[in-house]
C-alpha positions as CSV (number, residue, x, y, z in Angstrom):
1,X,0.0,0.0,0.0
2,X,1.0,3.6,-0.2
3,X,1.5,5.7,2.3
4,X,1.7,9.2,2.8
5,X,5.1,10.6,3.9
6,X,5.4,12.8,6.8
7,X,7.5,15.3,7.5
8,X,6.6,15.6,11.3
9,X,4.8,12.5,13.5
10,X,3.7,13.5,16.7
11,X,3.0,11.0,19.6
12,X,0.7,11.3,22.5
13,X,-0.6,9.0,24.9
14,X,-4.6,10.5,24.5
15,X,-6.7,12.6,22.4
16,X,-6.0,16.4,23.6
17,X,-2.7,15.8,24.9
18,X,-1.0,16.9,21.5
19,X,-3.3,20.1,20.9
20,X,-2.2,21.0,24.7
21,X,1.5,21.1,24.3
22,X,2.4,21.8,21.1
23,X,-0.9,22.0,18.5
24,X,0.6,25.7,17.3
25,X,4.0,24.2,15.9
26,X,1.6,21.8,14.0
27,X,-0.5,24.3,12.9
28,X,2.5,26.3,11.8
29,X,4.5,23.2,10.0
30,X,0.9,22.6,8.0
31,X,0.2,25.9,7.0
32,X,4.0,25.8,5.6
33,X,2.9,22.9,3.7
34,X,4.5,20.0,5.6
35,X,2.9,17.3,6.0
36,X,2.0,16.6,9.3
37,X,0.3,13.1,11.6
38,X,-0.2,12.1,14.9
39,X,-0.9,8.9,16.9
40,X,-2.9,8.9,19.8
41,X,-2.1,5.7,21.9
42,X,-5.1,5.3,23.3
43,X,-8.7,6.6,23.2
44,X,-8.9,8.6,26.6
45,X,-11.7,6.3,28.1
46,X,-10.6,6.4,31.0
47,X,-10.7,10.5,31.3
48,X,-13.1,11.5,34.4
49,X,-14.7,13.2,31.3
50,X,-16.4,12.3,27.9
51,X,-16.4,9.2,26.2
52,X,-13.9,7.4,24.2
53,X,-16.3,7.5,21.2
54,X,-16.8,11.3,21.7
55,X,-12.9,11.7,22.6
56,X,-12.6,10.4,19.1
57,X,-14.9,12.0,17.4
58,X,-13.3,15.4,18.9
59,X,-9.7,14.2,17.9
60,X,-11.1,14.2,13.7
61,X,-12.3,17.5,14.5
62,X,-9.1,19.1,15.9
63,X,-7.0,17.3,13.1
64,X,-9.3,18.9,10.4
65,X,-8.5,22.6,12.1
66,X,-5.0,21.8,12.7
67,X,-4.8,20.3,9.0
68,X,-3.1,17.2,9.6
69,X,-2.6,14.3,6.9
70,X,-2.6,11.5,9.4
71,X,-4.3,10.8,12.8
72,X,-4.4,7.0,13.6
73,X,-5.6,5.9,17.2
74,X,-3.9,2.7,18.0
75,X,-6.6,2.1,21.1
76,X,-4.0,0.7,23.7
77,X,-5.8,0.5,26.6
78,X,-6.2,4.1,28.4
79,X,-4.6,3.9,32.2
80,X,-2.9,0.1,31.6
81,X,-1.0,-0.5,28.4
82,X,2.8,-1.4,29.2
83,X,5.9,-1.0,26.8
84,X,6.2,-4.2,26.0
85,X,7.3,-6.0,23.1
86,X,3.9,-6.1,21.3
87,X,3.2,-2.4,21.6
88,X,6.5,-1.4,20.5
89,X,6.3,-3.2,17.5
90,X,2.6,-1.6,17.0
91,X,4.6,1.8,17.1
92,X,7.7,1.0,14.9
93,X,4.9,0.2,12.5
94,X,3.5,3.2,12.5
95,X,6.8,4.4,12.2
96,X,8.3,2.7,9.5
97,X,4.2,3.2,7.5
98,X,4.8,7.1,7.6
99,X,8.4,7.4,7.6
100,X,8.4,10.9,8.9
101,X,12.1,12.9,9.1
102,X,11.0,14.4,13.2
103,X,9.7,12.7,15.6
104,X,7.3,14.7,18.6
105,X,7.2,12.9,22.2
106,X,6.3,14.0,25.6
107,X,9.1,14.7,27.9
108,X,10.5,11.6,29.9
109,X,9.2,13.5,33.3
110,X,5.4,14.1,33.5
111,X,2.6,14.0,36.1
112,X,0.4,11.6,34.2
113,X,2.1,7.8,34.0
114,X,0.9,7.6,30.9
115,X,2.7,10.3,29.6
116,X,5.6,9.0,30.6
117,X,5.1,5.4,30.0
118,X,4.5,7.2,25.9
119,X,7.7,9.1,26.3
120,X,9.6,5.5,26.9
121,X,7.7,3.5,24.1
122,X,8.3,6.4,21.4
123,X,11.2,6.8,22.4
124,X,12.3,3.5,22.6
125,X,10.6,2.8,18.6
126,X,12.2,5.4,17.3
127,X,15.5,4.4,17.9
128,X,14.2,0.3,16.8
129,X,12.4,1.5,14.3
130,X,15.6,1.7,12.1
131,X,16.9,-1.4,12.5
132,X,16.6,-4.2,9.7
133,X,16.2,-7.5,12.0
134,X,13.2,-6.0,13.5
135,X,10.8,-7.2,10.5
136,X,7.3,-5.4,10.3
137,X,4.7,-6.2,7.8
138,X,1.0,-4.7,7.5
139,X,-1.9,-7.2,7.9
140,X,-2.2,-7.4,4.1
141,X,1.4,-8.7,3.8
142,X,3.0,-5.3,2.7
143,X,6.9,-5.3,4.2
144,X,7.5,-1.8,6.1
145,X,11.0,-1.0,5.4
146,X,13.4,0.1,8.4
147,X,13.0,3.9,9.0
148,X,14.3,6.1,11.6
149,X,13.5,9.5,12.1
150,X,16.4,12.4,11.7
151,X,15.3,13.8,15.1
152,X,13.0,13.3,18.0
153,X,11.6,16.6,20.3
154,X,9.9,16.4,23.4
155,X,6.8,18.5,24.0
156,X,5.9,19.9,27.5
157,X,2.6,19.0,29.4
158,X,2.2,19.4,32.8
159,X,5.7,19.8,34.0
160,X,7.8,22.0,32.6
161,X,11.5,22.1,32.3
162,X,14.4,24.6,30.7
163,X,13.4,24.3,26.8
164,X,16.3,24.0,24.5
165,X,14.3,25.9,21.9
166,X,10.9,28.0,21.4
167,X,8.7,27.8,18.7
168,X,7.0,31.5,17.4
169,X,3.2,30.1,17.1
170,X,1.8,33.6,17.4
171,X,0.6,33.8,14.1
172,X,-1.5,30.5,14.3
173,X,-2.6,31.1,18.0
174,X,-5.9,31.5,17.1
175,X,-5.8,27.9,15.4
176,X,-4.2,26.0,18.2
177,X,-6.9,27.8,20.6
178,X,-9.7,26.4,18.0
179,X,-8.3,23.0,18.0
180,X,-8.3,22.9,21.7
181,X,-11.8,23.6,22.0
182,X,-12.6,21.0,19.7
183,X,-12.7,19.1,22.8
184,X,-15.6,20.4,24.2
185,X,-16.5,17.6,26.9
186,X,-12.5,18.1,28.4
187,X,-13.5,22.0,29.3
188,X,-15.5,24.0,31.0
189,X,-19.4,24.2,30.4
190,X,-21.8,25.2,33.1
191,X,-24.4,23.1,31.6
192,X,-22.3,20.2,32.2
193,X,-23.2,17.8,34.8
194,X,-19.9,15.8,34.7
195,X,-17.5,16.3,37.6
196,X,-15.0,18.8,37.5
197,X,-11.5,18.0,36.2
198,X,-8.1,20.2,36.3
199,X,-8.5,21.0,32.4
200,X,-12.2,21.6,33.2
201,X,-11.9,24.8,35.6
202,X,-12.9,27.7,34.4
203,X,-9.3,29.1,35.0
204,X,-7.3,26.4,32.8
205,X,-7.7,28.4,29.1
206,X,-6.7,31.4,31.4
207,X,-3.2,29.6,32.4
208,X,-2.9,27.9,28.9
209,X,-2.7,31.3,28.0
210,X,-0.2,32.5,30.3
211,X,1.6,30.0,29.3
212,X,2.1,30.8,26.0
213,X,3.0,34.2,26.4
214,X,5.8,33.8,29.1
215,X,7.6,31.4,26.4
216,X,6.9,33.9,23.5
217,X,8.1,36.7,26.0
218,X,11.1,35.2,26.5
219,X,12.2,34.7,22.6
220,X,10.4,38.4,21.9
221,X,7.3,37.3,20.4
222,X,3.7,36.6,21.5
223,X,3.4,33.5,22.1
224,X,5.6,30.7,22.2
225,X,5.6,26.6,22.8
226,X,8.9,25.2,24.3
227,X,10.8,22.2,23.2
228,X,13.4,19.9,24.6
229,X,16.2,18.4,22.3
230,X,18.8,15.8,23.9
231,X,21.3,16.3,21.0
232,X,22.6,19.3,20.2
233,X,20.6,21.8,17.5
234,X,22.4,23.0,14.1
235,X,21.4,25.6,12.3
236,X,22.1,26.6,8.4
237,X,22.3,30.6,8.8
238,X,22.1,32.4,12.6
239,X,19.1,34.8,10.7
240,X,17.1,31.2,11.1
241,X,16.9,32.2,14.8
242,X,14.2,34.8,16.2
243,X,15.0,38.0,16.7
């Protein structure tokens, strides 16, 4: 079969987590004409909030504003899937199927063991992912050739921690704000009878916000998402960088 090539896959362990931490530098690589995917792990059905059917319904949604080419869900079980063998291989799939040149991760320190548990199984595909006596084949019988991706960022959620770069989103604010709302049974609605959650308070768009604009302040710009890179960062011409 053929596949669409990405230029940037981004990993999260539920619906929402992606358009929370770094939806603007997606909106901004699409609107630049890369093509862009993401994999949610699992369906969010565990979430105090929502359903996983709505949760998924909400995810097409937010991939339509954000203008994505890809969003799989590969419905590992919300709350209890491991990083075992079998879901590995799952991911190096996906991996190898897309062959995108960056890869987008959570950080390896998060609140949420989920989060965490998705930093260690993307990041541990990513680097498996390339190697040739790891054989993956679709269900149809189609081989999925070893492919590693050029470079893998992490993305912050709740934690944060000293960014090694800062993306400019301020131009496609208004998009990542959109495609965050998508999720309309994650936030606040006084009509809603659900129990209140952390994302859910009528405060959080106020600090996601905030958020924003302390990173953008501190590269000179609006609004900002921060990034953390392992390996160190080249650049082609220093007028690349923000000024």
């Amino acid at each position: 079969m053929n596949y669409p090539k990405l230029d940037v896959l981004a990993i999260a362990a539920h619906p929402d987590d992606i358009e929370l931490s770094c939806g603007g530098t997606l909106a901004k690589l699409t609107k630049q004409g890369k093509k862009v995917g993401v994999v949610d792990l699992t369906q969010g059905e565990m979430g105090t909030r929502g359903t996983a059917e709505l949760r998924l319904q909400e995810a097409e949604k937010a991939a339509t504003i954000l203008g994505l080419s890809v969003r799989e869900n590969l419905k590992f079980y919300d709350g209890k899937f491991t990083t075992g063998h079998v879901n590995k291989i799952r991911l190096i799939r996906i991996i190898r199927k897309y062959k995108p040149e960056v890869l987008l991760i959570p950080h390896w320190l998060e609140r949420h063991p989920d989060h965490e548990r998705t930093h260690r199984l993307s990041r541990d595909a990513w680097f498996y992912s390339g190697l040739a006596k790891i054989p993956t084949e679709e269900e149809d019988g189609t081989v999925l050739e070893p492919h590693r991706p050029k470079i893998c960022y992490h993305y912050m959620q709740k934690y944060e921690f000293e960014p090694s770069f800062i993306v400019d989103i301020s131009d496609v604010y208004d998009i990542r704000m959109k495609a965050i709302e998508a999720y309309a049974s994650q936030f606040h609605n006084p009509a809603s009878s659900e129990p209140e959650t952390l994302l859910s308070r009528p405060d959080f768009m106020q600090f996601m916000e905030t958020r924003m604009r302390y990173y953008g302040n501190r590269i000179g710009v609006q609004y900002g998402e921060p990034f953390y890179a392992i390996e160190s960062i080249g650049i082609r011409n220093i007028y690349d960088l923000v000024f």
